[in-house]
Each structure stands twice: as structure tokens, then as C-alpha cells.
C-alpha positions as CSV (number, residue, x, y, z in Angstrom):
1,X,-4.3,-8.5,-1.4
2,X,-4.5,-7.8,-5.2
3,X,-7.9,-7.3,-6.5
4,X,-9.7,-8.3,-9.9
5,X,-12.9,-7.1,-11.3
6,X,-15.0,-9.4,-13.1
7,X,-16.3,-7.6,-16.3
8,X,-16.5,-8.4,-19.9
9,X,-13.3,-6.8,-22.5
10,X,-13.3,-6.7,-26.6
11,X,-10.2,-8.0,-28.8
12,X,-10.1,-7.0,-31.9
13,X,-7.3,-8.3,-34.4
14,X,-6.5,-8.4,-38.3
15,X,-10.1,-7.5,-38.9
16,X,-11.7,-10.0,-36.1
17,X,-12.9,-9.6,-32.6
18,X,-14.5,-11.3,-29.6
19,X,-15.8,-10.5,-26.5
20,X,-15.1,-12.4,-23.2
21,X,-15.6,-12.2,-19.5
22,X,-12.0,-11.5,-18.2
23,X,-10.5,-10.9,-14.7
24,X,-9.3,-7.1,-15.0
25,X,-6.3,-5.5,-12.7
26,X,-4.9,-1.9,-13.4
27,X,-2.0,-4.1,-15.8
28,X,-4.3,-6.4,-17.6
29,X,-6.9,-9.4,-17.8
30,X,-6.6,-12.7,-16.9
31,X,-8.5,-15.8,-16.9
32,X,-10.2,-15.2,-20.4
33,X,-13.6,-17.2,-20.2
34,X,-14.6,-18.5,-23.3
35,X,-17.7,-21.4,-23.3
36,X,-16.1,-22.6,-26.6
37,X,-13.1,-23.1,-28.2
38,X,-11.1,-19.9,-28.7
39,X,-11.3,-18.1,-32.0
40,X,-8.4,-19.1,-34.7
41,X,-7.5,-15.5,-34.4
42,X,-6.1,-15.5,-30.5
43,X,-3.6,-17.9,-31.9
44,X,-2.7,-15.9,-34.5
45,X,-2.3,-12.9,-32.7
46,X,-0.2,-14.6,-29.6
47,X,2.6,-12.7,-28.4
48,X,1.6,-9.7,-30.9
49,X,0.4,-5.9,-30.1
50,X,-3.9,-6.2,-30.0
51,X,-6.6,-3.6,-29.3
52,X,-9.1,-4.1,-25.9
53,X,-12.0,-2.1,-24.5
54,X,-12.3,-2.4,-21.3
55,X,-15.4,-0.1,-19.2
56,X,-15.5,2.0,-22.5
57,X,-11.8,2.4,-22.6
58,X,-9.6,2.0,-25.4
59,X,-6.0,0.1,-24.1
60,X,-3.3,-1.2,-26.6
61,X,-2.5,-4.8,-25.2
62,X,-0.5,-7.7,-26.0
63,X,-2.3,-11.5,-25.7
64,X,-0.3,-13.6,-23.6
65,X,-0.8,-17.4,-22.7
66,X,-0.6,-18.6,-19.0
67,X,-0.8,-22.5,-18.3
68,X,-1.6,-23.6,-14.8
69,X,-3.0,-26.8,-13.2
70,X,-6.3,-27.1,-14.7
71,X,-5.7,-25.9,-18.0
72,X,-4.7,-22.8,-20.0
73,X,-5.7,-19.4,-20.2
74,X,-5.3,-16.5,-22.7
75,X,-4.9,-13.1,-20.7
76,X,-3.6,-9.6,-22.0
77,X,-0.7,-7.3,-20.6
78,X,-1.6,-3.7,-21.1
79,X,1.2,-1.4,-23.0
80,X,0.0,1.7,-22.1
81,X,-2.4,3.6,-19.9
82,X,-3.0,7.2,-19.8
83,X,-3.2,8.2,-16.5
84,X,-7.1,9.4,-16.3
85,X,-8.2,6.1,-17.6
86,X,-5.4,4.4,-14.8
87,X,-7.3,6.4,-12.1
88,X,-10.6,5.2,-13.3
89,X,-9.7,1.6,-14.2
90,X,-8.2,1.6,-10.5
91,X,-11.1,3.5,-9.1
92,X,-13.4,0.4,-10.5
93,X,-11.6,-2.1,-9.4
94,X,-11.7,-0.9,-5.7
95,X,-15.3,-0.6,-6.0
96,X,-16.0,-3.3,-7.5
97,X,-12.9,-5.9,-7.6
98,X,-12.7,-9.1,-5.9
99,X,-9.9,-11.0,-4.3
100,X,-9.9,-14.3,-6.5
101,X,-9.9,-17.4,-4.9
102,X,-5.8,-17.7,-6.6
103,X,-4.4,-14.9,-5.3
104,X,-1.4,-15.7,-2.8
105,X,-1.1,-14.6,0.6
106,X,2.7,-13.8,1.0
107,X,3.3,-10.7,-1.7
108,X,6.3,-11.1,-4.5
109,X,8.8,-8.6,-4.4
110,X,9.6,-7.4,-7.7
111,X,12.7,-7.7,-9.3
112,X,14.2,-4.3,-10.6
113,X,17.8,-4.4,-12.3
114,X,18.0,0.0,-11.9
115,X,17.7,-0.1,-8.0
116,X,20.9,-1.5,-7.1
117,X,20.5,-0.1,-3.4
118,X,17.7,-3.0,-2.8
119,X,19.2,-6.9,-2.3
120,X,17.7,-9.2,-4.6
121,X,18.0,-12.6,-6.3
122,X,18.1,-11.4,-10.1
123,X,20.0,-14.1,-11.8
124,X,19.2,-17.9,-11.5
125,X,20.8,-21.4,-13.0
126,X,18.2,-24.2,-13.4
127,X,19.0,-27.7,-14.0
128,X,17.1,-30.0,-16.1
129,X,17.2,-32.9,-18.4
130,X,21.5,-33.2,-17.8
131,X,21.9,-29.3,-18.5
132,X,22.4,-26.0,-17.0
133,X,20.4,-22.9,-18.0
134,X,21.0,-19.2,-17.1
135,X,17.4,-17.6,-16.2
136,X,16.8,-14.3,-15.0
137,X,14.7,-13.5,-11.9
138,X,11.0,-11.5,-12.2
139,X,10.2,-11.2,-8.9
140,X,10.8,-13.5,-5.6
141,X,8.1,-14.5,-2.4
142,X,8.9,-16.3,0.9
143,X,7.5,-19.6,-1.0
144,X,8.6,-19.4,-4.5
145,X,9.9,-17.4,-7.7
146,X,9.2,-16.5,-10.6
147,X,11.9,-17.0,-13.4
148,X,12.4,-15.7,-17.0
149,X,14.1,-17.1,-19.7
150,X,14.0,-17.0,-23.4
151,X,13.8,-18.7,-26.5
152,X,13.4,-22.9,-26.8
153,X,15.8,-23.9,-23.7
154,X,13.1,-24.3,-21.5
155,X,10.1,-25.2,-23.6
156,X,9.6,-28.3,-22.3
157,X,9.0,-27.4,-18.7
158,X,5.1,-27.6,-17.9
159,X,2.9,-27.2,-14.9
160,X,4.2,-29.8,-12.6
161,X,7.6,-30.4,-13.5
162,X,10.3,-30.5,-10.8
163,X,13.6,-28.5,-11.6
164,X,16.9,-27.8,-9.1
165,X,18.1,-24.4,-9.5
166,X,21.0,-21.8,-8.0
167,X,20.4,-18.2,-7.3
168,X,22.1,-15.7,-7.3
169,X,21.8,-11.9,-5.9
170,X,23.1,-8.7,-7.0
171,X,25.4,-9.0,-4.4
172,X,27.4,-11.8,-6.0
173,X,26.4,-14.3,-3.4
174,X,25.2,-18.2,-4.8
175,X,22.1,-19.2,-2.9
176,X,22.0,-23.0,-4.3
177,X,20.0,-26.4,-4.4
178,X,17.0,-25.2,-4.1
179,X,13.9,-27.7,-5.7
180,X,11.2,-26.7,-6.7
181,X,7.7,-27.1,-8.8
182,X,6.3,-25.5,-11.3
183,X,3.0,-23.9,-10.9
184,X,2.4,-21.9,-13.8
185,X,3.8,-21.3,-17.2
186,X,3.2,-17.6,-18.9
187,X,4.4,-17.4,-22.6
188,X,4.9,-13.9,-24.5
189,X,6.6,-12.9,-27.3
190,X,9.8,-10.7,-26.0
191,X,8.7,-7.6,-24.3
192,X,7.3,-6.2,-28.1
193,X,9.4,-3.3,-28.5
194,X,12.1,-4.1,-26.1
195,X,13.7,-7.4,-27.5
196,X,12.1,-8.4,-30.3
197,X,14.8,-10.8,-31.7
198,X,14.9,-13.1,-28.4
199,X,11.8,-14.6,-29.3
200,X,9.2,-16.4,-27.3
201,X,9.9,-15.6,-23.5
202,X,9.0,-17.7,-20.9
203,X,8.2,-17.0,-17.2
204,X,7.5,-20.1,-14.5
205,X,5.8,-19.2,-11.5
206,X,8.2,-22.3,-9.0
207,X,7.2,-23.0,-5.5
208,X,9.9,-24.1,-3.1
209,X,9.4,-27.9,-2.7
210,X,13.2,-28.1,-0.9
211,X,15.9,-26.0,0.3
212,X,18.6,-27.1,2.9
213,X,18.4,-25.2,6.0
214,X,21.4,-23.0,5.8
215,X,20.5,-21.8,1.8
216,X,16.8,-21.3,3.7
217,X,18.3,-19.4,6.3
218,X,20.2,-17.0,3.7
219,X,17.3,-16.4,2.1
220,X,14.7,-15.5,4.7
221,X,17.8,-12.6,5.3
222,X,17.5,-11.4,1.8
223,X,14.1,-10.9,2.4
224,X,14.5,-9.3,5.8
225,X,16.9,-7.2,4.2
226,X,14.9,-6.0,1.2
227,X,12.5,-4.9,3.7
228,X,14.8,-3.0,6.0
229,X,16.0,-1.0,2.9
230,X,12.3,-0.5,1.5
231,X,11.1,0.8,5.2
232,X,14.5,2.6,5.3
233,X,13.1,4.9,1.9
234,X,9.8,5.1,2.9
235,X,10.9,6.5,6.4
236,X,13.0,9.4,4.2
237,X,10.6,10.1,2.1
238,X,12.6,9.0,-1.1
């Protein structure tokens, strides 16, 4: 299971700075504690390129808001890490990290569009409110998925709402009516550098509520297949 180490970071933007206790991971912090309200500044600097310390390091970041059940939580993506601060930061966190008490059981497979060879769900159509919207796939678990869009189509999905959906692999096959509810929002603006036009993107962490037995069946196969393939390269070597 993924481990976090409890430590205190230091954003600084425009000028200001704070620091706060934070969960830490080799790819960012979560969970920003903060006994009062949070600074004007962290909503200024939403979705926009900030500086952190974290154990003496130095690590260009972008804030990021994640809503769950009991609230919302500021948390920072890291841009880049050189690779003796990675071995540290990683070296910590072994030592020192904790399993959280919200870390899941069943791992999510990422979702890479460059590795054709591996069978995924990376495209999904979600229903709500009357309408249809086109939503890529992040990454995809025996219990739920993660999905991506971007812009306003999807703003007003919060923790807790129930949404039907389609997906569909890189295969071409339609796995469809799934249900599902949402269990966490994460907001960012575009990937930075990447897509900086497309505006705010949003990702919703959905756990299965239903899917008929036959779309089930298909599924658990995807999986089983993702795996053969994965066990398949790591037997060559590749």
C-alpha cells in the first residue's frame, strides 16, 4: 500500500508564504492542515505553478484542490524532482511514512494513452442532468474509476452525486450502464504547460454503486487481461 509521511512543507507565492502539516508521497502533499482559515493567497494561486520545501528540499509545485466527504483540502502536485532529492524524498518516506487510514486496498491501474499493447478503459461518456459528456479515463480499480474532464460541463458534480456512464477501451469495445458515486472531486488548472487553454480540469474519483452482470463480467476480464500483459513484460524483462 501507498505510504505518506506526516511532516510540515512551505508555500511561498507572489511574495506570501505559510507553513502547514501536509501528507507527503514521492508526487506531492495532500491533506494540507491548516487550524484556520486558509490564507487569501492559496486561492489566488489555485491551479498556478508555486514554490514548496519539503525536508530542506526545494520542489516547484502546482496547488490543487481535492473535495471529499468531510470537506476540502488544498494539496500540491510536484512538477519536477531531480533524481537525488526523489531517492531521498522516497528514502524518507519508507522510513518514516504511514499508510493513512484513506488509502484503498485494491490498487488503480493507471491509464497511459502511449502503451497501446496494455487493454484499458481510456475513454468514458457520463450522463447527467438530460446530457451526455465525453470524459477521458485517469486510471481504473476493481471498485471504481477515476475520470477526467475539462472545462464547466461537469462543474456541478460534487462528492455524493450519482452519475450513469459508458466506457470505453482502447480496443473499441462499449462497456455500458454502469452507476456510480462520487467520492472525491480534484480541481487543477490544465496540466500547466501542457494544455493551458482547456481551462479548469476536473478529475472524480466514482465508485461502482451498479453494473449489470454481463458489463461486470467484461470488466473483471479487462482487468485480468491488463495483468496478463503486465506479468507478460515483467517476465521478458521489457
Amino acid at each position: 500500500m501507498k505510504r505518506f509521511l506526516r511532516t510540515k512543507i512551505r508555500i511561498e507565492y507572489d511574495g506570501s508564504g505559510m507553513d502547514v502539516d501536509a501528507y507527503v508521497s514521492e508526487s506531492g502533499a495532500t491533506r494540507l492542515f491548516m487550524e484556520e482559515q486558509a490564507p487569501f493567497f492559496l486561492s489566488d494561486a489555485l491551479g498556478k505553478q508555486v514554490s514548496v520545501t519539503v525536508l530542506g528540499l526545494g520542489v516547484p509545485s502546482v496547488l490543487v484542490l481535492e473535495s471529499l466527504k468531510n470537506g476540502s483540502f488544498f494539496g500540491v502536485k510536484f512538477l519536477e524532482v531531480q533524481e537525488e532529492a526523489r531517492k531521498f524524498l522516497a528514502s524518507e518516506i519508507q522510513i518514516r511514512g504511514e499508510v493513512p487510514p484513506w488509502v484503498r486496498k485494491s490498487p488503480r491501474i493507471p491509464v497511459s494513452q502511449s502503451e497501446a499493447e496494455y487493454p484499458v478503459p481510456n475513454l468514458g461518456v457520463v450522463r447527467s442532468l438530460g446530457k451526455e459528456h465525453f470524459v477521458n479515463v485517469a486510471n481504473f480499480s476493481p471498485e471504481g474509476v477515476r475520470l477526467e474532464s475539462y472545462g464547466e460541463a461537469l462543474v456541478h458534480l460534487k462528492v455524493g452525486s450519482e452519475i450513469g456512464f459508458d466506457l470505453v477501451t482502447n480496443r473499441g469495445e462499449v462497456l455500458s450502464q454502469f452507476r456510480g458515486k462520487v467520492q472525491n472531486v480534484f480541481a487543477s488548472a490544465g496540466d500547466v504547460n501542457d494544455y493551458p487553454d482547456k481551462g479548469i480540469r476536473r478529475a472524480f474519483g466514482v465508485k461502482f454503486l451498479e453494473v449489470p452482470e454481463e458489463t461486470l463480467a467484461r470488466y473483471r476480464s479487462l482487468i485480468r487481461d491488463y495483468c496478463l500483459v503486465f506479468k507478460k513484460k515483467m517476465d521478458s524483462g521489457r
